[in-house]
C-alpha positions, -999 to +999 in steps of 0.1 A: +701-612-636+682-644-624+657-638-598+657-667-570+625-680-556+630-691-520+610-722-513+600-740-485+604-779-492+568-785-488+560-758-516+590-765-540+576-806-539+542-791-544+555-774-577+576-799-588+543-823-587+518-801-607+550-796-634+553-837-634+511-835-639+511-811-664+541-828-686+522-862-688+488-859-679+480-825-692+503-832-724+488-865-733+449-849-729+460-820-751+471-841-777+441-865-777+418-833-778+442-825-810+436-855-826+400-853-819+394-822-830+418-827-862+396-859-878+364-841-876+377-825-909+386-797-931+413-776-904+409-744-918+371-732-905+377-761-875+372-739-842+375-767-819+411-774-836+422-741-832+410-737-795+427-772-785+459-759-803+454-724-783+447-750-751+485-769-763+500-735-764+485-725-726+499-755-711+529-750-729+534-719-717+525-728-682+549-760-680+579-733-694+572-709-664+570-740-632+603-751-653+618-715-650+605-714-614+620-744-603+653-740-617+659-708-602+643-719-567+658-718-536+645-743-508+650-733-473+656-750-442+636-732-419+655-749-389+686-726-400+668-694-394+666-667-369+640-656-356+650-621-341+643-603-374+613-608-400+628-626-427+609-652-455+593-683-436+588-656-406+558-661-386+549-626-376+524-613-352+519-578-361+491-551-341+471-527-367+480-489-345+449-477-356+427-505-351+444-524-323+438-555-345+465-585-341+466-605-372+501-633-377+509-637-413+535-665-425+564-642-452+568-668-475+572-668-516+550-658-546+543-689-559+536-696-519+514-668-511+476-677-498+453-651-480+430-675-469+460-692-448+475-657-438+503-668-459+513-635-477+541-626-500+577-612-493+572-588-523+535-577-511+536-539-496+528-558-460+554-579-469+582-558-482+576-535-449+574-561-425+609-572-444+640-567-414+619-554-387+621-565-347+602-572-324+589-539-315+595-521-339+571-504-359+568-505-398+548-477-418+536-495-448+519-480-481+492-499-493+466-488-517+436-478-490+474-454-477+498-457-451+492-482-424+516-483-392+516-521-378+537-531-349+560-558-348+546-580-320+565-613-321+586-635-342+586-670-353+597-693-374+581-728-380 
C-alpha cells in the first residue's frame, strides 16, 4: 500500500532542493573523503576509510528516503480547500478547556512539521484529533501528559 505525503508546494520544492544537494554536492564530498581516506594506506586497520564509507552509506540512505518521499508526494493547492472542517494546510485556532489558553497551529505533513512555527503534524495526537472537527466543536485528544479537551475556535486556510 503506498502511503501519500501531502505537500504544500513550498515544502515539496524545499525537498526536492536538499535531494538535488545531497545527489551532487554531498555525493561528490563523500567520494573525495573516500579517496582521501583510501591513499593514506593499508584499508584493512584504516578507521577514517571505514567511517567515510559508513558516511557514503548515511547519505545513501538518506537520498533513497527524499526519493521515496517525493515520489509518493502529493502537493496541494491550498486555494482548493475548505475551510469549514480541519483538514491538512488548516490553520486552526484551538482554546485549551482547562487552561483557557488559545494557541493556532498550521496541520500540515511529516516532513513539514516544525514546533517552533506552530506547524504540527496531521499524524501527531493534536493533529490526528483536531483531524475533521468544526468550528465549535470540541476534540478530546490523548497525549502522553493524558487527555486534553481543546476547542475548535476557528478555521483557516492560507
Amino acid at each position: 500500500m503506498v502511503n501519500y505525503t501531502y505537500l504544500t508546494q513550498g515544502g515539496y520544492d524545499k525537498l526536492k532542493a536538499e535531494l538535488d544537494e545531497l545527489k551532487s554536492t554531498g555525493r561528490r564530498e563523500a567520494a573525495h573523503a573516500i579517496s582521501e581516506a583510501r591513499a593514506q594506506g593499508d584499508l584493512s586497520e584504516n578507521a577514517e576509510y571505514d567511517a567515510a564509507k559508513n558516511a557514503q552509506g548515511m547519505l545513501e540512505l538518506k537520498i533513497s528516503e527524499l526519493e521515496t518521499i517525493l515520489s509518493n508526494a502529493r502537493v496541494i493547492d491550498e486555494s482548493q480547500l475548505d475551510d469549514s472542517k480541519v483538514a491538512i494546510l488548516s490553520n486552526v485556532t484551538i482554546q485549551n478547556l482547562k487552561t483557557g489558553k488559545e494557541m493556532t497551529y498550521k496541520l500540515v505533513s511529516e516532513t513539514e512539521a516544525d514546533a517552533k512555527l506552530m506547524k504540527i503534524s496531521v499524524t501527531s495526537p493534536i493533529g490526528h484529533g483536531l483531524l475533521g472537527k468544526e468550528k465549535g466543536d470540541v476534540a478530546e485528544i490523548q497525549t502522553p501528559a493524558g487527555v486534553m479537551k481543546f476547542k475548535v475556535v476557528n478555521i483557516t486556510i492560507g
